[in-house]
BAMI-988620 format. One line per field, with one value per residue (C-alpha): residue number from 1; y, x negated, z. Coordinates in steps of 0.2 Angstrom, whole numbers. Layout:
<nodes>
pos NUM, ...
c2 Y, ...
c1 X, ...
c3 Z, ...
</nodes>
This chain:
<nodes>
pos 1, 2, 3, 4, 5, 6, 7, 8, 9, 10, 11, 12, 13, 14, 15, 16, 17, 18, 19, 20, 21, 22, 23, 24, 25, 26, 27, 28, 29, 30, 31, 32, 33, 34, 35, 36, 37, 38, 39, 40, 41, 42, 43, 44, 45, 46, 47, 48, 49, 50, 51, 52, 53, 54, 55, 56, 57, 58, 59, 60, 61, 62, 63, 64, 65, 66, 67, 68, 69, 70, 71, 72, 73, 74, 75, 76, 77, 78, 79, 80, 81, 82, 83, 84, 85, 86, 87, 88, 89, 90, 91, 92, 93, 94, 95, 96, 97, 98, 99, 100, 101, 102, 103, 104, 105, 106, 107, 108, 109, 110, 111, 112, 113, 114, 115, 116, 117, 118, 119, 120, 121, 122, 123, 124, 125, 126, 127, 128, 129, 130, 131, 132, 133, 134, 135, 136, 137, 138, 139, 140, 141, 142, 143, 144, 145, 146, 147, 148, 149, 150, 151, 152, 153, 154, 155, 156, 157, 158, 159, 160, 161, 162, 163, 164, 165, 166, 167, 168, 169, 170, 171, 172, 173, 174, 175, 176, 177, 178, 179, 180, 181, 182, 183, 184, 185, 186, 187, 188, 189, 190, 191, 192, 193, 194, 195, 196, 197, 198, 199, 200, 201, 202, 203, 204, 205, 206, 207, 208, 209, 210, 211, 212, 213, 214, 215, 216, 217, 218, 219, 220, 221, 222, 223, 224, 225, 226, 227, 228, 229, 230, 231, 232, 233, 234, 235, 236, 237, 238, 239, 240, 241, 242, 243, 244, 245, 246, 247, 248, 249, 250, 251, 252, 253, 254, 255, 256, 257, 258, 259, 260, 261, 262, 263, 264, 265, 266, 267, 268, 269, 270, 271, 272, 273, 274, 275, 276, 277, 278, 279, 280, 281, 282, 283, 284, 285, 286, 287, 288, 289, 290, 291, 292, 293, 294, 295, 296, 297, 298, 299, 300, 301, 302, 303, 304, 305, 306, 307, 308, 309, 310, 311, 312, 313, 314, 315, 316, 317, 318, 319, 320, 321, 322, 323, 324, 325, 326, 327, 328, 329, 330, 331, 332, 333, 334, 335, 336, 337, 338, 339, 340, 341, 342, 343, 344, 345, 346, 347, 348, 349, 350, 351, 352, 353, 354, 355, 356, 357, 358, 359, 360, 361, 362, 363, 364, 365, 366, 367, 368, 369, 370, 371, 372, 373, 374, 375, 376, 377, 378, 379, 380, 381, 382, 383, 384, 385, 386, 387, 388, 389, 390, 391, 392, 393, 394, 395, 396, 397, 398, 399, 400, 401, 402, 403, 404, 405, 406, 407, 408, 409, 410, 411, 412, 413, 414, 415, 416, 417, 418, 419, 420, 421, 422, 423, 424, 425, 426, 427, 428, 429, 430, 431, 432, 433, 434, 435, 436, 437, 438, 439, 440, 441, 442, 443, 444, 445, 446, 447, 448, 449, 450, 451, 452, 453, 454, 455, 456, 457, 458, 459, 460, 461, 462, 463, 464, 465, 466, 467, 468, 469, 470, 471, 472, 473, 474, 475, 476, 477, 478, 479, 480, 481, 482, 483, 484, 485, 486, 487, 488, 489, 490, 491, 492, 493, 494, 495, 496, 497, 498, 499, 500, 501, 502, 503, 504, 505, 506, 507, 508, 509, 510, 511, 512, 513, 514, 515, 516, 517, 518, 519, 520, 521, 522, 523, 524, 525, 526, 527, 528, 529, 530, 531, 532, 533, 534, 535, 536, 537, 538, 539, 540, 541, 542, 543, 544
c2 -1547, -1541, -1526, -1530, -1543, -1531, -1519, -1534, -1537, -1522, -1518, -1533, -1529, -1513, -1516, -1531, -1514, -1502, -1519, -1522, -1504, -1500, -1518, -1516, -1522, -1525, -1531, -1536, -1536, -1541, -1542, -1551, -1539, -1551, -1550, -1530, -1531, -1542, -1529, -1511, -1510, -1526, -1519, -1503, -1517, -1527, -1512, -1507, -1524, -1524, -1506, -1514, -1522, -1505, -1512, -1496, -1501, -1509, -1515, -1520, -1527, -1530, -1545, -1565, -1576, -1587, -1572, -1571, -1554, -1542, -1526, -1520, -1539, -1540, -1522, -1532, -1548, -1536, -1528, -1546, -1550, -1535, -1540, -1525, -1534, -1543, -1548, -1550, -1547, -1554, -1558, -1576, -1587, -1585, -1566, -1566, -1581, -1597, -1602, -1616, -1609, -1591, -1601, -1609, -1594, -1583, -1597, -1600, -1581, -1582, -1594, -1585, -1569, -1577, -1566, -1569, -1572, -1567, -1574, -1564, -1579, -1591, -1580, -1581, -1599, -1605, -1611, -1617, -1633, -1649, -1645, -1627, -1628, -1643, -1634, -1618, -1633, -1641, -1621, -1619, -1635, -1631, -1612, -1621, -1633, -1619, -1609, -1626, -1630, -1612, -1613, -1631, -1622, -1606, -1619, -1629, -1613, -1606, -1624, -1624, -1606, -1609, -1626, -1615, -1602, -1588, -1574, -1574, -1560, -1543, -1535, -1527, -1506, -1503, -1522, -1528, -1548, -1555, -1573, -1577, -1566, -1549, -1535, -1518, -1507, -1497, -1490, -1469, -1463, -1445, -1432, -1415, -1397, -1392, -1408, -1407, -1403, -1389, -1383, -1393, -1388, -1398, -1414, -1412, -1419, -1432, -1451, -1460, -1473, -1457, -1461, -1440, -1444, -1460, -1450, -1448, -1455, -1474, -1481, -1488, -1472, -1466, -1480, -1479, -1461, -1468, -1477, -1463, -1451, -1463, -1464, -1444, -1441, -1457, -1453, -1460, -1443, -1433, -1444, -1443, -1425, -1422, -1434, -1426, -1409, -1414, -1422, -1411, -1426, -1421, -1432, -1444, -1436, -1420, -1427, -1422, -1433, -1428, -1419, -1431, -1448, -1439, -1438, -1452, -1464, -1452, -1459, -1478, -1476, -1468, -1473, -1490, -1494, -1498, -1498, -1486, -1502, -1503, -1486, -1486, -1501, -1494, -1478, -1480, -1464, -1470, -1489, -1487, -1487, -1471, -1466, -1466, -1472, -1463, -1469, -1468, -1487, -1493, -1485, -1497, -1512, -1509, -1505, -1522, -1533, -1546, -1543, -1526, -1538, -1551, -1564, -1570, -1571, -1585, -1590, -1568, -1571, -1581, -1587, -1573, -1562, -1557, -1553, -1566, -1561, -1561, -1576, -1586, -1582, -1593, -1583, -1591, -1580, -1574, -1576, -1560, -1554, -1543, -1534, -1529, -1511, -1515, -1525, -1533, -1520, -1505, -1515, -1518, -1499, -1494, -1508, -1500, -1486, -1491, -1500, -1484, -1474, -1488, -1486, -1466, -1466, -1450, -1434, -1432, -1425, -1427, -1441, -1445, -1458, -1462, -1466, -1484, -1485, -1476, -1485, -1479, -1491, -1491, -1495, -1502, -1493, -1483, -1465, -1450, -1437, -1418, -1403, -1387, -1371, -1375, -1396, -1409, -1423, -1438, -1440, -1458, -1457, -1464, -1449, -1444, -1459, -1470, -1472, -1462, -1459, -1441, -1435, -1432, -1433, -1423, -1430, -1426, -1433, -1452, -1450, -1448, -1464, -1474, -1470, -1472, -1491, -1494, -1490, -1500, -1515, -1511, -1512, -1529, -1536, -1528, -1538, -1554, -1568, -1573, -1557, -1554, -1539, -1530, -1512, -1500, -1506, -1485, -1484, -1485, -1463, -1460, -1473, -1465, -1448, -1452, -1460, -1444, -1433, -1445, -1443, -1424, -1424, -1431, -1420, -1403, -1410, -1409, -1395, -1385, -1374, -1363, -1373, -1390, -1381, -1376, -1394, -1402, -1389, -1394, -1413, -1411, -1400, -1413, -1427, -1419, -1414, -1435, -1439, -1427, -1431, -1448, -1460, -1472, -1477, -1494, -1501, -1505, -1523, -1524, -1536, -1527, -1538, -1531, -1514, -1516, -1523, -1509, -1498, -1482, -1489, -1487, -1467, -1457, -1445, -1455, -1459, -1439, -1435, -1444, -1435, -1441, -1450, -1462, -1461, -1469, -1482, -1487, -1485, -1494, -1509, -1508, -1503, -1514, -1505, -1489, -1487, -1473, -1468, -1449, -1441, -1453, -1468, -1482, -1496, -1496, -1514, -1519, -1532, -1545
c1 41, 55, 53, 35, 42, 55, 41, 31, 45, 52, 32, 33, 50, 42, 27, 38, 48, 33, 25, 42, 44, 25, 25, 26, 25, 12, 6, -9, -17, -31, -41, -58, -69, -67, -48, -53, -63, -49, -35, -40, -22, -20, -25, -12, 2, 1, 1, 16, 25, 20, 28, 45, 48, 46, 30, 23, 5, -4, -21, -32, -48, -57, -66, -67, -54, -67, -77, -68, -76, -68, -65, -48, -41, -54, -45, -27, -32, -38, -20, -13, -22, -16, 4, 6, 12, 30, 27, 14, 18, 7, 10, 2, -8, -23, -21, -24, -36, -47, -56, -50, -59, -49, -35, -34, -37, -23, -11, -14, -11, 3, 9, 4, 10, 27, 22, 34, 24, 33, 25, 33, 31, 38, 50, 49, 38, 44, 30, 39, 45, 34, 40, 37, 19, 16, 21, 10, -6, -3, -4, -20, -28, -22, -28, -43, -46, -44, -58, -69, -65, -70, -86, -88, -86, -95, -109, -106, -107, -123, -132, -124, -129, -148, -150, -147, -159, -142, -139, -127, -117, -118, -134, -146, -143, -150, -145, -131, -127, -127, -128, -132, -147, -152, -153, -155, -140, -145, -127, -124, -117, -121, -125, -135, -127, -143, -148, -130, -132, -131, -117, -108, -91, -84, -88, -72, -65, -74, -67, -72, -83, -94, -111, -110, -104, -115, -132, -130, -144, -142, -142, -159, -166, -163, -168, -187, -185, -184, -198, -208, -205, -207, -223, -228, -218, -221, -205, -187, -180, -187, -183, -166, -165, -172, -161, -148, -152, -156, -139, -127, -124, -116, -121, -107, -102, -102, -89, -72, -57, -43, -27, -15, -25, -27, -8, -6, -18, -11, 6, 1, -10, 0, -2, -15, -30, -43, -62, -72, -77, -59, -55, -70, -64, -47, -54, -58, -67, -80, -82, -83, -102, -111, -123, -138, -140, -132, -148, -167, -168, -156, -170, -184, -171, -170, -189, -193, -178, -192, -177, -184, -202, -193, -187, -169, -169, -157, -156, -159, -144, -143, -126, -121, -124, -141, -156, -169, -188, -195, -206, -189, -181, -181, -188, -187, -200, -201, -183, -182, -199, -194, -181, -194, -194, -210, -229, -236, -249, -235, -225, -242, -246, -226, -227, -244, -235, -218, -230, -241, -221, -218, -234, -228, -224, -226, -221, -206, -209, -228, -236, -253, -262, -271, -258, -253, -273, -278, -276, -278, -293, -284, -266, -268, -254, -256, -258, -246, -252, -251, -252, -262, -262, -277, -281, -272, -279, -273, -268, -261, -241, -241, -253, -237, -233, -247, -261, -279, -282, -279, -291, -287, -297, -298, -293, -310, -320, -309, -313, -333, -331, -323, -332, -349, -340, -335, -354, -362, -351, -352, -374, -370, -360, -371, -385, -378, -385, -368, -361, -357, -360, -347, -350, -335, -319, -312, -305, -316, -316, -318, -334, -341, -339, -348, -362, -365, -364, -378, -391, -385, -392, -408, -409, -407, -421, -431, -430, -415, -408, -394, -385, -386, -381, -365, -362, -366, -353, -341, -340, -339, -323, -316, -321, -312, -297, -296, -297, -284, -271, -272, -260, -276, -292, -291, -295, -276, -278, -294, -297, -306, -322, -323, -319, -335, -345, -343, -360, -349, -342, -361, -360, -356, -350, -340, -328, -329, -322, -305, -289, -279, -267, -285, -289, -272, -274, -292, -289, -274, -284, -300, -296, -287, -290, -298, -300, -302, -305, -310, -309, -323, -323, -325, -324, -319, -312, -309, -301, -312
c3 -293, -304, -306, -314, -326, -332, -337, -346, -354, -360, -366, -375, -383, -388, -393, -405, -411, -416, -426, -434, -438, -445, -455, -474, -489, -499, -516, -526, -542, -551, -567, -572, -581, -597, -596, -595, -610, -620, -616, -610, -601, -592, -578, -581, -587, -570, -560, -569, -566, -547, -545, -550, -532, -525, -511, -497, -506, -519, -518, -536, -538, -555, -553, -553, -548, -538, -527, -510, -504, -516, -507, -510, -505, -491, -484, -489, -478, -462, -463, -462, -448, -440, -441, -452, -467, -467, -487, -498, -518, -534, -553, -550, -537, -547, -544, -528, -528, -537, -521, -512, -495, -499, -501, -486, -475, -485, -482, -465, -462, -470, -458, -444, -444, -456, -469, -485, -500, -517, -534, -550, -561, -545, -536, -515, -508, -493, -482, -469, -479, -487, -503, -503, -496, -510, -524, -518, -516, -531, -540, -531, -538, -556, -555, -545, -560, -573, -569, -567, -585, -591, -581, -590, -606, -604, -600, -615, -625, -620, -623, -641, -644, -636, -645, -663, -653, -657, -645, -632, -625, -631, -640, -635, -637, -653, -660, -668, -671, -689, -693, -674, -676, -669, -681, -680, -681, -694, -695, -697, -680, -679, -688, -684, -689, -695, -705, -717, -734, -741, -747, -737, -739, -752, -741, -734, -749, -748, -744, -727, -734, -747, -747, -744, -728, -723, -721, -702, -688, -682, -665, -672, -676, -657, -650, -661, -655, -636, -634, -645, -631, -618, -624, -626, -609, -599, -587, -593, -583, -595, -610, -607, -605, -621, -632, -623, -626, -646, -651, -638, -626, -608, -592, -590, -574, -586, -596, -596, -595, -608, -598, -605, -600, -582, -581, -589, -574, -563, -566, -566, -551, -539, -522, -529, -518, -531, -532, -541, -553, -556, -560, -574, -581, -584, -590, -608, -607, -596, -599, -618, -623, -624, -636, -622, -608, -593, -578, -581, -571, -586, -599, -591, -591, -611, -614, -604, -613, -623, -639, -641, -646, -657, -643, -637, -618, -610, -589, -585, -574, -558, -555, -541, -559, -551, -563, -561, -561, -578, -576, -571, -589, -603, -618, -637, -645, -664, -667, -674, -680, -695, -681, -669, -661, -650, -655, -644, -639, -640, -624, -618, -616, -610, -596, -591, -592, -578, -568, -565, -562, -550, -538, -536, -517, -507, -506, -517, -535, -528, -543, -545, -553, -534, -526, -520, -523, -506, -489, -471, -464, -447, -449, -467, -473, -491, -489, -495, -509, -500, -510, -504, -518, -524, -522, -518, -504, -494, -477, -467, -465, -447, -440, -429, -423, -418, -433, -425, -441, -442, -454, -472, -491, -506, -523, -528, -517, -520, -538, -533, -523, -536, -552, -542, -536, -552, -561, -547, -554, -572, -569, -562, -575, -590, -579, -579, -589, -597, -598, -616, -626, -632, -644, -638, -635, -642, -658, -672, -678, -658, -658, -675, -667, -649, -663, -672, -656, -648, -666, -665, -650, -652, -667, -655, -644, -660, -667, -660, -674, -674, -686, -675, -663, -668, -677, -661, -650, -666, -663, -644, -648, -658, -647, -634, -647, -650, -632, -629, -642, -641, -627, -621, -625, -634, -615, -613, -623, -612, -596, -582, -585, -601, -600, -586, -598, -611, -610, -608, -592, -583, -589, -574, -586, -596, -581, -578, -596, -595, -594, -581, -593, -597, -580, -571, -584, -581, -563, -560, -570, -560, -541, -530, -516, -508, -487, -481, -461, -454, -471, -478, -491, -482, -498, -515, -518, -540, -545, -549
</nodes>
């Protein structure tokens, strides 16, 4: 019986050795990303003032006072709760919290495991006594009170700024605010080698502000150069590559940090836990703003920001600082007409465009305009593009696990299906007693053409000379050159009951004729729905 309670207690006196010996300590620093933006070394300044007391590590965070899962403090907390920390370092309370439920569980750690906590600006608080523990409440509750009476005047803010329909926060890439209005920021920001005059060597003589020097490309002109290859390309990827590639940009991760500013983080940050949203806040060489965007999903953002079309947006933001659905935000419209990148009909087209790049689901780099249209009629799910050398063809995605639907489609044989559903529907409308008649809904030198080509036709059955001939195969050249050169047919502005009600939409061969461009347009405004089960069509469903 001894015997065993000499070995608990010499376990428990070292186990209470190896816990004295592996306790440390640690500090804590934090900046908002506002306090970031105000000074670009305050996170570099505090690191350097916790460094002074000498602590084993250093955890930083750049974020708000009031969020409570911040990852380098959440790691910090764990290690508390281990017993490894003896003391616990930080410039100010309102470092390490503004949360009264933080605050409360940092404090009853630190009367747990007696962890000494050191404030710079205080010196050592001693919870153990009434007065200590006061004084540390009573900083809690002004630190508390602090970031209520920002929030109270942030709030205050944006109601002043949204009455006066000005914009808030910073602009939109490609704007710039002037008289609490969005303008476009028309100002030279780079210039091309091969578009500098010529000779161009007595411009180095020249003062900063020359009108010499001032002839260089805006942020606006790249942004008007975006969307008009967005438009051509249809893809953001692909968009960016060639801005890139045309004004010598490198990817960001391409871009190489100066040797000096690597020693000199090197030096501040030694031995810091931080987060990867820290170290690019401190790294001026990767927060500052960059000519392009660096992400194809940040492109889509932009083209979809209603200040691109003359409207200030206000409430995009929940409160967590997540996006809210467009339908949620409140939109001001025409507070900037005469600033406008987009019409009305342009955004129109480039959101028919990102919905189409949204349905692409599949086999990876597989995109076609059916897919997201096709579904397997047995397990309901939509059905994968496949590729063989010489077609393409549809097949379920749940054939190896438990779908029986184990037969597969060609693309050719969908698009029969469709166009026949979609000219049995168009008969039915253009039947209708109040369905209205409409004359083409193409543009106007497309419409003329189709014109001529139908009395050139009926010319050739006639009397079919050599000459009408070759005037006829003429205009079916350049009616295909039109079609080919131009984005969309002027359906885009079209409801599906009126592109169904145009006479072209009951010609088989009209439907035939599209490039595919026209094609996932039309479709992606007609079908709903396609089933397929054994290789066969089973129903085409339009929207109605």
């Amino acid at each position: 019986m001894l015997l065993s309670l000499l070995r608990k207690s010499i376990s428990f006196i070292t186990q209470w050795i190896k816990t004295i010996m592996n306790q440390i300590t640690a500090a804590y620093g934090r900046v908002s990303s506002q306090e970031q933006n105000l000074n670009q070394k305050a996170a570099e300044q505090q690191v350097h003032l916790l460094k002074k007391y000498n602590p084993d590590r250093i955890y930083f965070d750049v974020e708000k006072g009031g969020v409570s899962d911040r990852e380098q403090l959440c790691k910090l907390l764990a290690l508390m709760r281990s017993g490894h920390v003896k003391t616990l370092i930080a410039a100010r309370l309102d470092r390490l919290t503004r949360n009264d439920d933080l605050y409360a569980d940092l404090k009853r750690l630190l009367k747990e495991h007696d962890i000494k906590l050191y404030l710079i600006d205080l010196g050592d608080v001693d919870l153990n006594t009434a007065s200590g523990e006061l004084n540390l409440d009573i900083r809690c509750l002004l630190a508390i009170h602090e970031r209520r009476e920002l929030r109270d005047r942030v709030r205050r803010g944006h109601r002043y700024r949204r009455e006066r329909k000005a914009p808030f926060g910073r602009a939109a890439w490609g704007f710039v605010v002037e008289n609490e209005r969005f303008v476009k920021d028309t100002h030279p920001l780079i210039c091309l080698l091969k578009q500098r005059p010529e000779p161009y060597e007595h411009l180095v003589n020249e003062p900063d502000d020359s009108s010499q020097l001032m002839r260089g490309i805006s942020r606006a002109d790249i942004a008007q150069e975006a969307l008009n290859l967005f438009q051509e390309l249809r893809h953001p990827g692909p968009v960016l590559g060639a801005l890139r590639q045309k004004y010598g940009i490198p990817h960001k991760r391409e871009i190489a940090i100066l040797q000096d500013d690597r020693e000199r983080r090197a030096e501040v940050f030694s031995g810091v836990y931080y987060t990867e949203k820290t170290r690019k806040s401190v790294d001026p060489t990767t927060s500052k703003e960059l000519l392009l965007y660096n992400a194809p999903h940040s492109l889509v953002e932009w083209i979809l920001n209603p200040v691109l079309r003359g409207h200030t947006v206000y409430n995009k933001y929940d409160k967590a600082k997540r996006e809210l659905p467009p339908e949620q935000w409140d939109i001001q419209y025409n507070t900037h007409p005469q600033q406008r990148y987009l019409s009305d009909e342009q955004f129109e087209e480039l959101q028919a465009i990102i919905k189409a790049n949204h349905r692409r689901v599949g086999t990876p780099g597989a995109t076609f305009y059916l897919t997201s249209l096709i579904h397997c009629d047995c397990c309901g799910h939509p059905m994968v593009l496949k590729y063989r050398p010489a077609y393409k063809y549809y097949g379920c995605r749940n054939t190896s696990a438990h779908c029986q639907n184990r037969g597969c489609i060609r693309t050719e044989k969908l698009d029969e299906a469709i166009i026949r559903r979609i000219v049995e529907r168009a008969v039915q409308v253009a039947g209708a007693p109040s369905a209205a008649r409409i004359s083409m809904l193409e543009s106007p030198e497309v419409s003329a053409l189709r014109e001529q080509i139908a009395e050139t036709e009926l010319l050739l059955q006639r009397r079919p000379t050599a000459s009408l001939k070759q005037a006829y195969s003429d205009m079916q050249k350049e009616l295909q050159e039109f079609i080919r050169n131009s984005q969309y047919l002027a359906f885009v502005s079209a409801s599906a009951e009126e592109i169904l009600m145009s006479p072209y939409a009951r010609n088989v061969a009209f439907w035939y004729s599209l490039i595919q461009q026209e094609r996932e347009l039309l479709y992606g405004m007609l079908v709903r729905r396609v089933m397929v089960r054994d290789g066969e069509v089973v129903s085409v469903a339009l929207h109605s």
